[in-house]
N, C-alpha and C positions, 0 to 999 in steps of 0.2 A: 648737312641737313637731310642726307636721303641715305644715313647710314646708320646701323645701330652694330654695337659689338659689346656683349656677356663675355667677361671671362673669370669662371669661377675655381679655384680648387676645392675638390672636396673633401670635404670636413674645416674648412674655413668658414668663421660668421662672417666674413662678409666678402665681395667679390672683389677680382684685382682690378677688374676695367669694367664701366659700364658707362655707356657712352648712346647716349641716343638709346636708351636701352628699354625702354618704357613706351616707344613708340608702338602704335599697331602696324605691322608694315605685312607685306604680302611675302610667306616664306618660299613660296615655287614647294617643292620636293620635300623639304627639310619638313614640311606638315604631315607628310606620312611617319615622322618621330610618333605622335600623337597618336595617329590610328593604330601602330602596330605595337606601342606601350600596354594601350588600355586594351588593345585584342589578346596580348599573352599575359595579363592578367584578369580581365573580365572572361575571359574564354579557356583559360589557361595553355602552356605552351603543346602540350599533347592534345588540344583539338583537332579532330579532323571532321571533314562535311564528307556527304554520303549523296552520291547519286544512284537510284532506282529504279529498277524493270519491273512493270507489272502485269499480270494477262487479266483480261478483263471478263474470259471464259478458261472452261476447265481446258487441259493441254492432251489432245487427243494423240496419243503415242509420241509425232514429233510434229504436231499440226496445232498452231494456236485458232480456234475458234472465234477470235474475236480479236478486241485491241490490242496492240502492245502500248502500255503507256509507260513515257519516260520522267521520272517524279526530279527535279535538281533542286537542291539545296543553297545555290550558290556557290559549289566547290571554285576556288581561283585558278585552278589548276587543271582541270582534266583535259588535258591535252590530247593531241590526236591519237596518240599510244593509247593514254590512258581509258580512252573512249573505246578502240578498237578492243582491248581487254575486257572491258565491260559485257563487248558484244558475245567475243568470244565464250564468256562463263556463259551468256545466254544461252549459246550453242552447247556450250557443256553440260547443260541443263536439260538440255530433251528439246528442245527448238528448233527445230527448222524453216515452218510455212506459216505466215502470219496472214489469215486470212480476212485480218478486219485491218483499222487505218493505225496511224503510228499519231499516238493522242502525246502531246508535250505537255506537264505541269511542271507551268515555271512561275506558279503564285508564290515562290515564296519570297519571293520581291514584290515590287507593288509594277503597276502598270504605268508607272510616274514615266510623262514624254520625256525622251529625251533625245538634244538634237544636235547629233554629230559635228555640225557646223559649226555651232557658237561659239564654239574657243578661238579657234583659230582659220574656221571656212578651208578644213583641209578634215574633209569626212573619210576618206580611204585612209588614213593612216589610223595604225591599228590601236594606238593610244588614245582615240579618239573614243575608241568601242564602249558603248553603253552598256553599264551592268544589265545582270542578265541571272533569274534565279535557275538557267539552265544554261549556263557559257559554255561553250564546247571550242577546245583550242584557240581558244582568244577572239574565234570569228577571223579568222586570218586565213589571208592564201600566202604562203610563202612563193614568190618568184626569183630561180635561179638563172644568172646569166654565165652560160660557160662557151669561151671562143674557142671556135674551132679553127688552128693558124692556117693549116693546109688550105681550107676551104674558103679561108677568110668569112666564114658567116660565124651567125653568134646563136647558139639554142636556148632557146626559153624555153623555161620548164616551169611548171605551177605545178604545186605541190597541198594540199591535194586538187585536185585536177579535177573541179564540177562541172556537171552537165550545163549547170546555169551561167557557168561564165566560159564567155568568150575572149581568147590571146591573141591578140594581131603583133607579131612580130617583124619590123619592118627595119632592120639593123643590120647597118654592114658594120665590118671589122677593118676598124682604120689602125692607123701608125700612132706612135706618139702616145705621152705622156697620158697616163689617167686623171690627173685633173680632179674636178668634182663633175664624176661619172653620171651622177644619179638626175644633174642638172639637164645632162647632153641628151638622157633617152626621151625626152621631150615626151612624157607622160599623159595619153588622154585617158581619163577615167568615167565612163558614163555608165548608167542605169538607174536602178531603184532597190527595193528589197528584194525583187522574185528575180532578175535578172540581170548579169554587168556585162561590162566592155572594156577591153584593156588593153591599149594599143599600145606599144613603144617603136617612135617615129624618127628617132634620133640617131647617133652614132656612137658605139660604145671600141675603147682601146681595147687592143690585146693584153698591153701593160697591166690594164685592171687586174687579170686574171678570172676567176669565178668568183662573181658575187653574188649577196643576195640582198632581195629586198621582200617584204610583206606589204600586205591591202589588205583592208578591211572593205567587201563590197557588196555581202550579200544582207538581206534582217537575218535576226537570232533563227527564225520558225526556219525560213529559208536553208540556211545555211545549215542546221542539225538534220533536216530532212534528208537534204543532198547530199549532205555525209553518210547518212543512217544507210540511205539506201546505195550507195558505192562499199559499204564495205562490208555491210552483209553480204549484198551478192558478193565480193569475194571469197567470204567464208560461207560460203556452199549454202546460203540460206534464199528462199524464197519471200519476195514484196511485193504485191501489186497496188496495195493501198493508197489511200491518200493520209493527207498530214495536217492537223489541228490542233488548238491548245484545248485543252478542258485538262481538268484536276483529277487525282485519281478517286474512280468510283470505291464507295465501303465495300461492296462482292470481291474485288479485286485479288490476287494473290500475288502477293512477292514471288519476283522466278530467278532474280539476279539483284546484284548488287557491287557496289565499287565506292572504295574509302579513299579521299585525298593524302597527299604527305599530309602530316602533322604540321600544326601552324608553326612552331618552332623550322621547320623547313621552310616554310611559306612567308615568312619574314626574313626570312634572308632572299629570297628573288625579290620582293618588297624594294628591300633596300639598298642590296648590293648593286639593283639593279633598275633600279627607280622604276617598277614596272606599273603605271598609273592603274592599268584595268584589274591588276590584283587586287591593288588597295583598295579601287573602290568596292570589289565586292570584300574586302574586309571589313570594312567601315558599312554595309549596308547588312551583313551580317550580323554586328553588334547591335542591331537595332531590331533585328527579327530575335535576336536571342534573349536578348535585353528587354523588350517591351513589346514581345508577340508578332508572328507573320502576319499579313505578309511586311516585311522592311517598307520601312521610307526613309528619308534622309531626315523628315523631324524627330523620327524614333532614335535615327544615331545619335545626333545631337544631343537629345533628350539623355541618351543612356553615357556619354563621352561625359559631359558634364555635370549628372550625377556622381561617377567615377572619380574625376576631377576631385567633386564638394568633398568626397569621403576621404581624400587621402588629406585633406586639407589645403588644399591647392585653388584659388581661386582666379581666376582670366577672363576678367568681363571682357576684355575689347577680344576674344576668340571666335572669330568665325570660320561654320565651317560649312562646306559645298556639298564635299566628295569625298575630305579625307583623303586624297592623294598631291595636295596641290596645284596640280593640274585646274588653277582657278585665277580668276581676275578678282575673285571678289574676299576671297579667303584670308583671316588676318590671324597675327598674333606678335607681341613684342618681344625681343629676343631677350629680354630678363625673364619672362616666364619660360619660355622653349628651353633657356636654361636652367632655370629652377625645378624645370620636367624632369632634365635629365641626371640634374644634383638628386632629386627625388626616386628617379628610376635606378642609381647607381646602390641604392640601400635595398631593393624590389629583390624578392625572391628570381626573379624572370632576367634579371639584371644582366647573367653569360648569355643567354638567348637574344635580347634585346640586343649589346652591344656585338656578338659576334656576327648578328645581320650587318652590320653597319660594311661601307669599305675600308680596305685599312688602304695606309698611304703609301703610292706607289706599288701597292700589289695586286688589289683586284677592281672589281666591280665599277664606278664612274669615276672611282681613286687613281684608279693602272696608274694614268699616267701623266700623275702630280705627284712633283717633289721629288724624284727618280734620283737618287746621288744626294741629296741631305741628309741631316742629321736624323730629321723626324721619320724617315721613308720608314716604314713597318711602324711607327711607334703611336700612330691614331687614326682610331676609327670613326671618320667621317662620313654623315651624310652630306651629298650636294644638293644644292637644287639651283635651277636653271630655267626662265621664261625671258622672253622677251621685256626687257627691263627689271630683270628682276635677280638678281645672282645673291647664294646666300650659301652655307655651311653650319655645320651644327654637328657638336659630339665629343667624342674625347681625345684629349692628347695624354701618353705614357710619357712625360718629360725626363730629362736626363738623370734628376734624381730621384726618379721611381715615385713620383710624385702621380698623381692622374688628375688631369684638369680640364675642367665645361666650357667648351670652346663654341659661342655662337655668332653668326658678324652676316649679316644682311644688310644687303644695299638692293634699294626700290631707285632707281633713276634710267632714263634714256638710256645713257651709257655705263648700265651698268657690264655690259657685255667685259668692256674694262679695268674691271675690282678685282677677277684672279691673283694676278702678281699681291695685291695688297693682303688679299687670306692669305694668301701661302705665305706672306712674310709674317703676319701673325700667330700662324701656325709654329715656323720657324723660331721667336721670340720665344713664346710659352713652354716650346720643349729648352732651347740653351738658356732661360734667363737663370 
Protein backbone atom coordinates (compact mmCIF):
# COMPACT_ATOMS: atom_id res chain seq x y z
CA UNK A 1 0.00 0.00 0.00
CA UNK A 2 2.84 2.73 0.26
CA UNK A 3 4.63 1.54 -2.71
CA UNK A 4 4.56 2.15 -6.39
CA UNK A 5 6.82 0.63 -9.22
CA UNK A 6 6.90 1.65 -13.46
CA UNK A 7 8.67 -0.63 -15.38
CA UNK A 8 8.64 0.10 -18.84
CA UNK A 9 10.77 -0.84 -22.02
CA UNK A 10 11.05 1.39 -24.46
CA UNK A 11 9.40 1.19 -27.45
CA UNK A 12 6.86 -1.28 -25.89
CA UNK A 13 2.94 -0.36 -25.93
CA UNK A 14 2.57 -1.20 -22.67
CA UNK A 15 4.64 -1.58 -19.33
CA UNK A 16 6.09 -4.82 -17.77
CA UNK A 17 5.16 -3.95 -14.13
CA UNK A 18 2.92 -1.41 -12.82
CA UNK A 19 1.97 -1.75 -9.47
CA UNK A 20 0.58 0.90 -7.26
CA UNK A 21 1.59 3.02 -10.17
CA UNK A 22 -1.01 5.57 -10.38
CA UNK A 23 -0.65 6.71 -6.93
CA UNK A 24 0.38 10.55 -6.30
CA UNK A 25 3.22 9.65 -3.84
CA UNK A 26 6.10 12.15 -2.67
CA UNK A 27 9.20 11.48 -5.11
CA UNK A 28 12.20 13.05 -2.50
CA UNK A 29 15.00 13.85 -5.48
CA UNK A 30 13.76 11.83 -8.37
CA UNK A 31 11.42 15.36 -9.00
CA UNK A 32 14.48 17.05 -10.02
CA UNK A 33 13.91 14.45 -13.31
CA UNK A 34 11.18 17.05 -14.03
CA UNK A 35 12.89 20.19 -13.55
CA UNK A 36 16.06 19.48 -15.32
CA UNK A 37 13.90 17.63 -18.61
CA UNK A 38 11.81 20.79 -19.10
CA UNK A 39 15.02 23.14 -18.39
CA UNK A 40 17.23 21.39 -21.42
CA UNK A 41 14.41 21.58 -23.46
CA UNK A 42 12.49 24.79 -22.53
CA UNK A 43 16.03 26.51 -22.21
CA UNK A 44 17.90 24.46 -24.36
CA UNK A 45 21.16 22.32 -23.18
CA UNK A 46 23.63 25.38 -24.18
CA UNK A 47 22.08 27.80 -21.82
CA UNK A 48 24.04 29.78 -19.72
CA UNK A 49 23.01 32.73 -16.93
CA UNK A 50 25.09 35.87 -16.72
CA UNK A 51 26.04 37.68 -13.84
CA UNK A 52 26.96 41.55 -14.12
CA UNK A 53 29.15 44.58 -13.05
CA UNK A 54 27.93 47.90 -13.44
CA UNK A 55 29.28 51.59 -12.49
CA UNK A 56 26.82 53.82 -11.99
CA UNK A 57 29.37 56.88 -12.94
CA UNK A 58 31.89 57.53 -15.51
CA UNK A 59 35.31 55.44 -14.37
CA UNK A 60 37.85 58.22 -13.79
CA UNK A 61 41.24 56.53 -14.77
CA UNK A 62 41.13 53.61 -12.15
CA UNK A 63 38.56 55.36 -9.75
CA UNK A 64 34.82 54.52 -9.86
CA UNK A 65 32.85 57.63 -9.05
CA UNK A 66 29.89 56.08 -7.85
CA UNK A 67 28.11 52.54 -7.33
CA UNK A 68 29.46 49.39 -8.24
CA UNK A 69 26.16 47.47 -8.81
CA UNK A 70 26.16 43.62 -9.01
CA UNK A 71 23.01 42.53 -11.63
CA UNK A 72 22.56 38.15 -11.01
CA UNK A 73 20.47 36.35 -13.10
CA UNK A 74 20.06 33.34 -10.94
CA UNK A 75 23.44 31.70 -12.18
CA UNK A 76 23.26 27.91 -9.96
CA UNK A 77 26.78 27.92 -10.10
CA UNK A 78 29.02 30.88 -9.50
CA UNK A 79 30.96 29.75 -7.15
CA UNK A 80 33.68 31.13 -5.04
CA UNK A 81 36.31 30.91 -8.07
CA UNK A 82 33.81 31.84 -10.15
CA UNK A 83 32.98 34.94 -8.30
CA UNK A 84 36.57 35.89 -7.48
CA UNK A 85 37.10 35.72 -11.56
CA UNK A 86 34.29 38.02 -12.06
CA UNK A 87 36.20 40.42 -9.88
CA UNK A 88 39.19 39.99 -11.19
CA UNK A 89 38.03 41.01 -15.07
CA UNK A 90 36.64 43.97 -12.99
CA UNK A 91 40.25 44.70 -12.08
CA UNK A 92 41.22 44.00 -15.76
CA UNK A 93 38.99 46.72 -16.68
CA UNK A 94 40.50 49.82 -15.19
CA UNK A 95 39.08 49.34 -11.50
CA UNK A 96 40.48 49.93 -8.61
CA UNK A 97 38.61 52.47 -5.90
CA UNK A 98 35.07 52.25 -5.77
CA UNK A 99 33.95 55.29 -4.15
CA UNK A 100 30.08 54.92 -3.84
CA UNK A 101 28.39 51.61 -2.14
CA UNK A 102 28.29 48.03 -3.58
CA UNK A 103 24.27 48.11 -4.83
CA UNK A 104 23.06 44.04 -5.30
CA UNK A 105 20.23 43.46 -8.07
CA UNK A 106 18.84 40.36 -7.35
CA UNK A 107 15.08 41.07 -8.72
CA UNK A 108 15.34 38.68 -10.86
CA UNK A 109 13.66 36.42 -8.52
CA UNK A 110 10.74 37.60 -6.64
CA UNK A 111 11.27 38.63 -2.90
CA UNK A 112 8.94 35.45 -2.03
CA UNK A 113 9.71 34.58 2.05
CA UNK A 114 11.47 31.90 2.43
CA UNK A 115 12.24 30.01 5.50
CA UNK A 116 15.21 27.95 6.05
CA UNK A 117 13.45 26.16 8.85
CA UNK A 118 10.44 24.59 7.47
CA UNK A 119 11.80 21.46 6.12
CA UNK A 120 13.47 20.05 8.50
CA UNK A 121 14.31 23.09 11.57
CA UNK A 122 18.00 22.55 10.53
CA UNK A 123 18.66 26.26 8.86
CA UNK A 124 22.67 26.04 8.65
CA UNK A 125 22.64 23.27 6.38
CA UNK A 126 23.50 24.35 3.05
CA UNK A 127 20.57 22.47 1.37
CA UNK A 128 18.41 24.35 3.02
CA UNK A 129 19.73 27.69 1.16
CA UNK A 130 16.89 29.69 -0.35
CA UNK A 131 17.09 30.64 -3.87
CA UNK A 132 18.55 33.67 -4.65
CA UNK A 133 18.63 35.83 -8.11
CA UNK A 134 22.13 36.70 -6.97
CA UNK A 135 23.52 33.07 -5.14
CA UNK A 136 27.17 33.52 -4.78
CA UNK A 137 28.74 30.01 -3.83
CA UNK A 138 25.74 28.42 -2.39
CA UNK A 139 25.92 30.90 0.75
CA UNK A 140 28.18 28.43 2.22
CA UNK A 141 31.20 28.29 4.68
CA UNK A 142 33.10 25.29 4.09
CA UNK A 143 34.60 24.14 7.52
CA UNK A 144 37.81 21.86 7.42
CA UNK A 145 38.89 19.71 10.35
CA UNK A 146 42.42 18.56 10.05
CA UNK A 147 44.36 16.83 13.25
CA UNK A 148 47.25 17.68 14.32
CA UNK A 149 48.70 14.03 15.96
CA UNK A 150 51.76 15.61 17.50
CA UNK A 151 49.88 18.28 19.08
CA UNK A 152 46.88 16.28 19.76
CA UNK A 153 44.80 19.41 18.79
CA UNK A 154 42.46 19.58 15.78
CA UNK A 155 42.54 23.04 13.22
CA UNK A 156 39.43 24.54 12.08
CA UNK A 157 39.58 26.23 9.28
CA UNK A 158 36.48 28.20 7.39
CA UNK A 159 36.84 28.70 4.27
CA UNK A 160 36.02 31.56 3.28
CA UNK A 161 36.82 33.09 6.36
CA UNK A 162 34.11 36.31 7.08
CA UNK A 163 34.51 39.13 9.13
CA UNK A 164 30.88 38.31 10.30
CA UNK A 165 31.34 34.86 11.50
CA UNK A 166 32.76 33.76 14.51
CA UNK A 167 34.88 29.94 15.03
CA UNK A 168 34.91 28.72 18.46
CA UNK A 169 36.98 25.80 18.33
CA UNK A 170 36.94 23.78 21.44
CA UNK A 171 38.23 20.14 20.22
CA UNK A 172 40.65 17.94 21.56
CA UNK A 173 42.18 14.94 19.54
CA UNK A 174 41.12 11.66 21.05
CA UNK A 175 41.90 7.81 20.22
CA UNK A 176 39.68 5.59 18.72
CA UNK A 177 37.53 4.75 15.93
CA UNK A 178 35.76 7.65 13.82
CA UNK A 179 32.35 6.78 14.27
CA UNK A 180 29.82 9.27 13.24
CA UNK A 181 32.17 12.24 13.74
CA UNK A 182 29.93 14.94 12.80
CA UNK A 183 27.61 13.73 15.74
CA UNK A 184 30.61 14.07 18.47
CA UNK A 185 31.53 17.93 17.57
CA UNK A 186 28.39 18.77 19.37
CA UNK A 187 27.46 21.57 16.92
CA UNK A 188 26.24 25.11 18.33
CA UNK A 189 25.05 27.36 15.68
CA UNK A 190 23.62 30.88 16.55
CA UNK A 191 22.92 34.25 14.81
CA UNK A 192 20.81 35.96 12.29
CA UNK A 193 21.50 37.28 8.80
CA UNK A 194 24.24 40.13 9.52
CA UNK A 195 26.13 37.89 11.92
CA UNK A 196 26.89 33.94 13.12
CA UNK A 197 28.58 31.77 15.82
CA UNK A 198 29.96 28.60 15.29
CA UNK A 199 31.28 26.63 18.14
CA UNK A 200 32.39 23.05 17.95
CA UNK A 201 32.34 21.75 21.64
CA UNK A 202 32.80 18.09 21.05
CA UNK A 203 35.67 15.50 20.50
CA UNK A 204 36.86 14.65 17.06
CA UNK A 205 39.24 11.13 16.33
CA UNK A 206 42.44 11.26 14.68
CA UNK A 207 41.16 8.11 12.64
CA UNK A 208 38.74 10.61 11.05
CA UNK A 209 41.55 12.14 9.16
CA UNK A 210 40.71 15.66 7.53
CA UNK A 211 37.18 16.35 7.05
CA UNK A 212 34.95 18.76 5.93
CA UNK A 213 31.77 19.97 6.53
CA UNK A 214 29.57 23.34 5.15
CA UNK A 215 27.00 26.06 6.98
CA UNK A 216 24.90 27.95 5.56
CA UNK A 217 24.80 31.19 8.16
CA UNK A 218 24.90 34.31 6.94
CA UNK A 219 21.37 36.25 4.53
CA UNK A 220 22.27 36.46 0.65
CA UNK A 221 22.92 40.56 1.08
CA UNK A 222 25.18 39.59 3.97
CA UNK A 223 27.04 37.03 2.74
CA UNK A 224 27.97 38.60 -1.10
CA UNK A 225 28.96 41.87 0.66
CA UNK A 226 31.42 40.09 3.07
CA UNK A 227 32.86 38.20 0.22
CA UNK A 228 32.95 41.26 -2.13
CA UNK A 229 34.74 42.98 0.09
CA UNK A 230 37.50 40.08 1.31
CA UNK A 231 38.40 39.61 -2.03
CA UNK A 232 38.70 42.75 -3.60
CA UNK A 233 40.97 43.90 -1.01
CA UNK A 234 42.89 40.92 -1.94
CA UNK A 235 43.12 41.93 -5.39
CA UNK A 236 44.78 45.20 -4.67
CA UNK A 237 41.28 46.93 -4.96
CA UNK A 238 40.05 49.74 -2.76
CA UNK A 239 36.10 49.64 -0.60
CA UNK A 240 34.91 51.80 1.89
CA UNK A 241 31.22 51.68 1.04
CA UNK A 242 28.34 50.28 2.30
CA UNK A 243 25.95 47.45 0.72
CA UNK A 244 22.23 47.67 -0.48
CA UNK A 245 19.80 45.92 -2.98
CA UNK A 246 18.35 48.37 -5.53
CA UNK A 247 18.29 47.37 -9.38
CA UNK A 248 20.41 48.66 -11.93
CA UNK A 249 20.11 52.30 -12.78
CA UNK A 250 19.30 53.08 -17.08
CA UNK A 251 22.78 55.65 -16.90
CA UNK A 252 24.51 52.75 -15.68
CA UNK A 253 27.49 51.08 -17.76
CA UNK A 254 28.40 47.43 -18.20
CA UNK A 255 32.28 47.27 -16.87
CA UNK A 256 32.38 43.34 -16.45
CA UNK A 257 30.66 40.42 -16.87
CA UNK A 258 30.67 36.39 -16.15
CA UNK A 259 28.94 33.36 -17.97
CA UNK A 260 27.87 30.13 -15.92
CA UNK A 261 28.80 26.45 -17.37
CA UNK A 262 26.25 25.64 -19.79
CA UNK A 263 23.23 23.96 -18.33
CA UNK A 264 23.91 20.76 -20.10
CA UNK A 265 27.03 20.99 -17.25
CA UNK A 266 24.59 22.22 -14.64
CA UNK A 267 22.35 19.06 -14.88
CA UNK A 268 24.81 16.89 -14.20
CA UNK A 269 25.75 18.49 -10.59
CA UNK A 270 21.71 18.60 -10.64
CA UNK A 271 21.68 15.13 -10.71
CA UNK A 272 24.71 13.34 -10.14
CA UNK A 273 24.57 15.02 -7.19
CA UNK A 274 21.14 15.79 -5.99
CA UNK A 275 22.35 19.26 -5.33
CA UNK A 276 18.66 20.78 -4.00
CA UNK A 277 19.91 24.66 -4.19
CA UNK A 278 20.85 24.25 -8.00
CA UNK A 279 17.63 22.87 -8.86
CA UNK A 280 15.88 25.19 -7.35
CA UNK A 281 17.16 28.04 -8.96
CA UNK A 282 16.71 25.96 -12.13
CA UNK A 283 13.20 25.66 -11.65
CA UNK A 284 12.66 29.41 -10.63
CA UNK A 285 14.62 30.29 -13.75
CA UNK A 286 12.17 28.55 -15.99
CA UNK A 287 9.63 30.82 -14.79
CA UNK A 288 11.45 34.12 -15.23
CA UNK A 289 12.30 32.85 -18.82
CA UNK A 290 9.10 31.35 -19.43
CA UNK A 291 6.55 34.01 -18.06
CA UNK A 292 8.87 37.18 -17.44
CA UNK A 293 11.09 38.48 -14.24
CA UNK A 294 11.03 38.62 -11.79
CA UNK A 295 10.41 34.27 -11.11
CA UNK A 296 7.97 32.95 -8.73
CA UNK A 297 7.23 29.49 -8.06
CA UNK A 298 3.47 30.11 -9.67
CA UNK A 299 5.32 31.24 -12.89
CA UNK A 300 7.49 27.71 -12.83
CA UNK A 301 4.48 25.76 -12.48
CA UNK A 302 2.66 27.66 -14.86
CA UNK A 303 5.47 27.41 -17.48
CA UNK A 304 6.46 23.24 -16.34
CA UNK A 305 3.12 22.43 -17.15
CA UNK A 306 2.50 24.16 -20.15
CA UNK A 307 5.49 22.26 -21.39
CA UNK A 308 3.96 19.19 -20.07
CA UNK A 309 0.47 20.01 -22.15
CA UNK A 310 2.67 20.53 -25.48
CA UNK A 311 4.49 17.40 -25.58
CA UNK A 312 1.16 15.72 -24.77
CA UNK A 313 1.73 14.60 -21.37
CA UNK A 314 -0.75 15.07 -18.87
CA UNK A 315 -0.22 14.77 -14.70
CA UNK A 316 -3.06 16.36 -12.83
CA UNK A 317 -2.19 14.92 -9.45
CA UNK A 318 1.72 16.97 -10.10
CA UNK A 319 2.72 18.99 -7.55
CA UNK A 320 5.27 21.17 -7.34
CA UNK A 321 7.29 23.37 -4.42
CA UNK A 322 10.75 23.83 -5.62
CA UNK A 323 11.46 21.45 -8.34
CA UNK A 324 14.19 19.90 -6.37
CA UNK A 325 12.06 17.61 -4.10
CA UNK A 326 13.40 18.68 -1.18
CA UNK A 327 9.49 19.02 -0.24
CA UNK A 328 6.71 17.26 2.03
CA UNK A 329 4.30 18.47 -0.14
CA UNK A 330 5.40 17.71 -3.62
CA UNK A 331 3.61 14.71 -5.66
CA UNK A 332 3.73 12.74 -8.69
CA UNK A 333 2.74 8.89 -9.54
CA UNK A 334 5.48 6.78 -10.82
CA UNK A 335 3.58 5.80 -14.16
CA UNK A 336 3.82 9.45 -15.27
CA UNK A 337 7.74 9.97 -13.75
CA UNK A 338 7.86 6.99 -16.10
CA UNK A 339 6.10 8.03 -19.03
CA UNK A 340 8.48 11.28 -18.54
CA UNK A 341 11.27 9.44 -19.02
CA UNK A 342 9.78 6.98 -21.91
CA UNK A 343 9.02 10.54 -23.44
CA UNK A 344 12.46 12.12 -22.72
CA UNK A 345 14.28 9.00 -24.06
CA UNK A 346 12.93 10.09 -28.01
CA UNK A 347 13.87 14.27 -26.71
CA UNK A 348 16.57 15.72 -28.71
CA UNK A 349 18.31 16.56 -24.94
CA UNK A 350 17.83 12.84 -24.43
CA UNK A 351 22.44 12.14 -23.95
CA UNK A 352 22.29 15.39 -21.81
CA UNK A 353 19.49 14.46 -19.74
CA UNK A 354 20.39 10.75 -19.15
CA UNK A 355 24.29 11.31 -18.97
CA UNK A 356 23.35 13.79 -15.76
CA UNK A 357 21.87 10.89 -14.31
CA UNK A 358 24.27 8.42 -11.74
CA UNK A 359 25.43 5.35 -13.28
CA UNK A 360 25.52 2.39 -10.97
CA UNK A 361 28.13 1.64 -8.81
CA UNK A 362 30.21 4.36 -10.46
CA UNK A 363 29.48 7.76 -9.52
CA UNK A 364 27.45 10.50 -8.08
CA UNK A 365 24.58 8.97 -5.14
CA UNK A 366 24.96 5.63 -7.32
CA UNK A 367 29.06 5.05 -6.10
CA UNK A 368 28.07 2.84 -4.09
CA UNK A 369 25.14 0.58 -5.05
CA UNK A 370 25.31 -2.64 -6.60
CA UNK A 371 29.35 -2.65 -6.67
CA UNK A 372 30.14 -6.44 -8.04
CA UNK A 373 26.61 -7.17 -10.06
CA UNK A 374 25.54 -7.71 -13.11
CA UNK A 375 23.92 -4.23 -13.64
CA UNK A 376 27.01 -2.14 -11.91
CA UNK A 377 27.83 0.43 -14.95
CA UNK A 378 24.64 -0.56 -16.96
CA UNK A 379 21.99 2.20 -15.31
CA UNK A 380 21.70 5.48 -14.90
CA UNK A 381 19.77 6.18 -11.85
CA UNK A 382 18.34 9.00 -10.03
CA UNK A 383 17.82 8.59 -6.09
CA UNK A 384 15.97 10.32 -3.97
CA UNK A 385 15.93 10.18 -0.17
CA UNK A 386 13.73 12.06 2.77
CA UNK A 387 12.79 11.05 5.75
CA UNK A 388 10.01 8.41 4.88
CA UNK A 389 10.34 8.54 1.71
CA UNK A 390 13.10 6.44 -0.64
CA UNK A 391 12.46 6.20 -4.46
CA UNK A 392 14.58 5.66 -7.82
CA UNK A 393 13.87 6.62 -11.29
CA UNK A 394 15.72 6.19 -14.75
CA UNK A 395 17.31 3.65 -17.03
CA UNK A 396 18.59 0.28 -17.03
CA UNK A 397 21.07 -0.93 -20.16
CA UNK A 398 19.75 -4.84 -19.63
CA UNK A 399 21.77 -7.72 -20.66
CA UNK A 400 20.18 -7.75 -24.01
CA UNK A 401 20.85 -4.29 -24.99
CA UNK A 402 17.57 -3.62 -24.28
CA UNK A 403 17.03 0.00 -22.29
CA UNK A 404 14.26 -0.05 -19.84
CA UNK A 405 12.16 2.96 -17.41
CA UNK A 406 12.81 1.93 -14.09
CA UNK A 407 10.69 3.94 -11.39
CA UNK A 408 9.72 2.32 -7.66
CA UNK A 409 8.91 4.74 -4.86
CA UNK A 410 7.96 3.93 -1.40
CA UNK A 411 6.34 6.85 0.86
CA UNK A 412 6.06 4.86 4.39
CA UNK A 413 7.84 5.28 8.01
CA UNK A 414 10.18 2.70 7.17
CA UNK A 415 10.93 3.44 4.18
CA UNK A 416 14.63 4.01 5.03
CA UNK A 417 14.35 -0.02 4.42
CA UNK A 418 13.30 -0.42 0.52
CA UNK A 419 17.08 -0.18 -0.80
CA UNK A 420 17.78 -4.01 -0.82
CA UNK A 421 14.11 -4.22 -2.71
CA UNK A 422 15.34 -1.49 -5.64
CA UNK A 423 18.31 -2.89 -6.10
CA UNK A 424 16.79 -6.30 -6.45
CA UNK A 425 14.65 -4.74 -9.07
CA UNK A 426 17.12 -3.26 -10.59
CA UNK A 427 18.99 -6.54 -10.71
CA UNK A 428 15.71 -8.53 -12.40
CA UNK A 429 15.22 -5.89 -15.33
CA UNK A 430 18.79 -6.15 -16.45
CA UNK A 431 19.16 -10.55 -16.15
CA UNK A 432 15.28 -11.13 -16.85
Amino acid sequence: ASVAVYVHEIGAEQPLIAVGAERALNPASTMKLVTTYAGLEVLGPAYVWSTEAYGSAPLAQDVLNGDLILKGYGDPKLTLENFWLLLRSLRAHGVREIRGDLVLDRGYFSGEDFDSTRFDDQPTRPYNTGPDGLLVNFKAVTVQFVPDVEARTVRVLAEPLLPQLQVVNSLPLTDGACGDWITRLKIEAQGNAEAARLAFNGTYARDCGERARSFSVLGHRQYVAALFSQLWKELGGVFAGGVRDGPVTPSARLLASAKSPTLSEIVRDINKFSNNVMARQLFLTLGAAGAGAPATTEKSNRVIKQWLAGKGLSFPELVLENGSGLSRIERISAKNLGQLLVNAFRSPVMPELMASLPLTAVDGTMRKRLSGAEVAGQAHIKTGSLAGVRSIAGYVLDSQGRRVVVVFIVNHANAGNAQPAQDALLKWVYNR
